[in-house]
N, C-alpha and C positions, 0 to 999 in steps of 0.2 A: 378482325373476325376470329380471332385466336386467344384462344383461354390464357391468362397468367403464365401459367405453367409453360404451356407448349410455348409462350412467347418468348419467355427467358429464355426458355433452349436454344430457339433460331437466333435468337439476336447473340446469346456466347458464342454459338457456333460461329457467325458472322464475323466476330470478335477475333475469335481465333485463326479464322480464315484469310482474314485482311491481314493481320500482323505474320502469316507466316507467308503469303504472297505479296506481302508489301501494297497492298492496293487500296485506294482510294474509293469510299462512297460517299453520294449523296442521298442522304435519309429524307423520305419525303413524307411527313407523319402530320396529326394533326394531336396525337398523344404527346401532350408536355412532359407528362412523367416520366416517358420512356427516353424521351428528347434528353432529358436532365439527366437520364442515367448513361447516355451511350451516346453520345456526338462532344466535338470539339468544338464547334464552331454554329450559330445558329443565324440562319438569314429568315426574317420574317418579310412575308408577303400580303398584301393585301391589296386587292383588286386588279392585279397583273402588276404591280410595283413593289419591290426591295423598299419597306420603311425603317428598317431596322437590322443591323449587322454587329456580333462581337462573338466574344464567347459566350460560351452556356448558361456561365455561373454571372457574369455581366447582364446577360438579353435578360437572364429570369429572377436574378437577383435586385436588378435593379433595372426596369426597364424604363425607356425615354419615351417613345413612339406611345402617344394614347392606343391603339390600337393593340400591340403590346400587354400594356398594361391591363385591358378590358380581360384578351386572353389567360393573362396569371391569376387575375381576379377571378375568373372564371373555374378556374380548379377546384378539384371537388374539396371542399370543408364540411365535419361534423358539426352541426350546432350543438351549442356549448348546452350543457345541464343533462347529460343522459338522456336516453332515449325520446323519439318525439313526445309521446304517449305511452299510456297502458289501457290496453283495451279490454273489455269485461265483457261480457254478457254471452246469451247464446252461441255456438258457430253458426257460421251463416253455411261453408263449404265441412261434411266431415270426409274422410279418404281414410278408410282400414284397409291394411292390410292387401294393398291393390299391389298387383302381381301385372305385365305387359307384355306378351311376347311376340316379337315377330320370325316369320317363316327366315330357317336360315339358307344359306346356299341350299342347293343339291349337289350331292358328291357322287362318282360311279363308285356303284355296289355300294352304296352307305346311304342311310336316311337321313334327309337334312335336317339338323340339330337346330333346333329352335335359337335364335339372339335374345336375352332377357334384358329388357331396356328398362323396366321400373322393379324394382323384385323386396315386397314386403312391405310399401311406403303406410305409414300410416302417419297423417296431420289434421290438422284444424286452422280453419281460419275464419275472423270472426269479422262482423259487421264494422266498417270504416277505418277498416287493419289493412297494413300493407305488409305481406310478408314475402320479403327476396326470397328465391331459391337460387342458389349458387352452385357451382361445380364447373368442371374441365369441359370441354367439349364432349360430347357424347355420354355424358355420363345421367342422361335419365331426364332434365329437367323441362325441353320443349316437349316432350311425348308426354310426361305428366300435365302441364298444363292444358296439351290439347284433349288430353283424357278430362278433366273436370269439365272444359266444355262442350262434352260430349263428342270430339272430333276421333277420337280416338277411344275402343272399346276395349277397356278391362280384359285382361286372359282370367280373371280373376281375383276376390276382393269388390267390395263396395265402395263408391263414392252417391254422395249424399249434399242435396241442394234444399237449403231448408226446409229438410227435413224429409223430404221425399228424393228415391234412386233416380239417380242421373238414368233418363231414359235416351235411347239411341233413335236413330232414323226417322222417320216423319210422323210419328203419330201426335196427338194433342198435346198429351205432356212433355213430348221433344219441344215443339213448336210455343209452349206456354213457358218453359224452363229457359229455351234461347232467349225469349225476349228480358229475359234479366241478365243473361250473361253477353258477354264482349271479350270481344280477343283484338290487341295490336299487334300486328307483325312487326317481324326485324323490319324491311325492308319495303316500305312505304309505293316506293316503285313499281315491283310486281303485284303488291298486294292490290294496287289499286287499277281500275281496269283503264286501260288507254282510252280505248274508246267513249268513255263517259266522261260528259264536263262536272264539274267542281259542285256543282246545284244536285248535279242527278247523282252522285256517289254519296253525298248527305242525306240527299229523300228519299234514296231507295229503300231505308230499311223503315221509313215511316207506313210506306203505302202497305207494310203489314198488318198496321192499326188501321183496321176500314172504316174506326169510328171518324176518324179524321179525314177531311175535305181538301182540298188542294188549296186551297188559302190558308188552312191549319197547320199544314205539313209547311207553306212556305214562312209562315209566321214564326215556325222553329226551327228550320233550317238558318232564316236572319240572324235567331236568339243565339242559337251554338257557335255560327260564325264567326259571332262577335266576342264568345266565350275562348276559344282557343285563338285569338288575336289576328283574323285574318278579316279579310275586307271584302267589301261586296264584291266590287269590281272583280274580284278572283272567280269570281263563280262563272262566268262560264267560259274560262279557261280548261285544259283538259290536266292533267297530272305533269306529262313532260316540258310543261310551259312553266312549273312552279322549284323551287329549290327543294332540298333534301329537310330544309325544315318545314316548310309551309306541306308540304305531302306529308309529312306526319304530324302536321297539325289538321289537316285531313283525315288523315286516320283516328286521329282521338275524336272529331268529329262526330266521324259515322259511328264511333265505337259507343257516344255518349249518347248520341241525337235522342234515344228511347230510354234515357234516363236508366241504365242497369241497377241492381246489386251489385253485381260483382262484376271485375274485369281483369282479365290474364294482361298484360304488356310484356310482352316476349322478344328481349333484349331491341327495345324502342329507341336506345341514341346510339347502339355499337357503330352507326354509318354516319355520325356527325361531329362537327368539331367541336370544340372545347364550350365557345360561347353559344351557339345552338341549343349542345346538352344539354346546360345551365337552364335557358331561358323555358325549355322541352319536363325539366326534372321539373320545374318549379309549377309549369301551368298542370301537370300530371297531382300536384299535391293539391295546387286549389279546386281542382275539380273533385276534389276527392273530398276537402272540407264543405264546395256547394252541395253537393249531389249524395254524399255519403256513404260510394259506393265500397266494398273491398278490392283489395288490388292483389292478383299475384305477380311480382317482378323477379319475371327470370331474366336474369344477370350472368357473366361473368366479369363485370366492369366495377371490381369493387368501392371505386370511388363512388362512384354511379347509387351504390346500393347504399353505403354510408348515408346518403342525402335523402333516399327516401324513406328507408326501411323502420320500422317498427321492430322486426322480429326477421331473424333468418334463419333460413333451413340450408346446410348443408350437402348435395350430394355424391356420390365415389358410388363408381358401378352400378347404380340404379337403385342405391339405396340410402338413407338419410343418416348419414354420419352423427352429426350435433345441428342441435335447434335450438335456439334462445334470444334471448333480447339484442338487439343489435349490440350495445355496447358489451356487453358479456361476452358475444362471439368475436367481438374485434379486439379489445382487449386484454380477455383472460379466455381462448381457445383452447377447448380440452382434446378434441380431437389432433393426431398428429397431421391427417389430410390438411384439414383447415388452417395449421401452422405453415404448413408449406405453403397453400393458397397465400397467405397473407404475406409470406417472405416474400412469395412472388413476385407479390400485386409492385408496382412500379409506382407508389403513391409518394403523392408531394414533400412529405414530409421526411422524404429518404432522400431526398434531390440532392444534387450537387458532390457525386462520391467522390473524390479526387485520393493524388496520392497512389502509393504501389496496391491499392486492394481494388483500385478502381476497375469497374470493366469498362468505363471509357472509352477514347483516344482511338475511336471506330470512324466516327460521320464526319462529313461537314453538310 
């Protein structure tokens, strides 16, 4: 749940902490990157069994255990040839100049100084574009996403939904503007109500369409089932009966069932392990070539972002540092924020540090 940045921190500190009390951890992670950069020793597990035991550079270098191997394979890779796409045409979402503030403490004898969470954002995103937005913890990017879908009201500045103001609260064009947009939460669990089974948490957002009949609704709740990979027999199970990935194949569900424009995914695998993500990044991409919807992917999981993005937006302090093609911002980063982010980032392709520069010689 920790940005790049603040994760390097804990984990040197951790670093430092062991080697000057001489103490022993065991790192319990489903992040290979991180694995690869800070443990000695790596015991893989799978379904309550040790299938696999050596070192780091052994387990992920060259692994025996199929299971293993599915995991390394699993790591996030760029597809080769520049970016997915370039995408053209009208925006589908514009955002000038949006300003967000929230109420700050109250202080005795002092007036509570407003917290500014988005401050000056102006972007564009256009029809069957997927554009990450990135940044630290707290730095602006869930409160702008729940701002375009109206969950959250501008202190000021415009957002614009094809072509008409993002309108607030229940009037027609609130309720005509929702049914094209979607939002995935992080955390599939809360997001989804306990007490609803698997059938009524996909239909629920159908029975807003009155033109449809309850054979109509159940005719598409089958079709989308079968689109994010899950199976009938799931349906009328409730949420806590299903794993961490099947609840957010749930989620993309309800989130598609009414067929959007556009849809926010708001850090959708940060709670899942390696081969989950994988299989979670890829069905997010095909639904996006069926349906052709836009996607906003707020990220801190730059591997995560590599895999789907089209186009990234930057942000530091609630404002948008650098914006550009994916491979442009990962490659040739102009901002120093973004250099740091990417030093950060714990990516595969940094694995195996050894030697005196190592920060290593932490885990088993």
């Amino acid at each position: 749940a920790l940005d790049t940045l603040v994760q390097r921190d804990v984990l040197d500190l951790m670093v430092e902490l062991t080697r000057e009390n001489g103490t022993a951890v065991l790192l319990i992670s489903h992040d290979l990157g991180m694995v690869s950069h800070y443990v000695n020793n790596v015991t893989v597990m799978c379904e309550g069994k040790a299938v696999e035991q050596g070192s780091s550079t052994q387990v992920l270098h060259a692994p025996q255990h199929d299971y293993t191997r599915r995991l390394v394979d699993a790591l996030p890779k760029r597809s080769a040839g520049g970016s997915r796409r370039t995408v053209n045409g009208p925006p589908l979402v514009e955002i000038s100049n949006v300003v967000i503030d929230y109420p700050g403490r109250p202080r005795l004898f002092a007036r509570a100084a407003p917290k500014r969470a988005v401050d000056g954002v102006d972007l564009t995103i256009r029809r069957r574009e997927t554009l990450a937005l990135v940044g630290a913890s707290g730095s602006g990017k869930t409160t702008l996403g729940r701002a375009i879908v109206g969950l959250v009201r501008p202190s000021s500045g415009t957002i614009s939904f094809l072509g008409k103001a993002i309108a607030n609260g229940r009037s027609a064009d609130a309720r005509a503007q929702r049914r094209d947009m979607q939002i995935v939460f992080q955390d599939p669990y809360s997001s989804l109500d306990p007490r609803q089974s698997i059938a009524e948490i996909i239909t629920e957002p159908l029975k807003l369409d009155t033109e449809l009949d309850r054979k109509q609704r159940t005719a598409r709740m089958d079709e989308v089932i079968e689109e994010v990979g899950l199976t009938r027999d799931l349906l009328k199970r409730f949420p806590h009966q299903l794993s961490g990935g099947q609840r957010q194949r749930v989620a993309i569900a309800r989130a598609i069932v009414r067929q959007p424009a556009f849809v926010v995914a708001d850090e959708p695998v940060s709670a899942l392990d390696m081969t989950v993500q994988k299989q979670i990044l890829l069905l997010i991409r095909s639904l996006q070539e069926r349906y052709g919807f836009a996607c906003l992917f707020v990220s801190h999981d730059l591997g995560a972002v590599e895999q789907v993005a089209d186009r990234v937006a930057v942000m530091q302090d609630g404002m948008i540092v650098e914006i550009g093609d994916r491979d442009d911002v990962f490659d040739r980063p102009r901002h120093a924020y973004t250099r740091a982010l990417l030093d950060a980032a714990m990516l595969i392709d940094r694995r195996f540090i050894d030697g005196a520069g190592a920060r290593k010689a932490v885990a088993q």
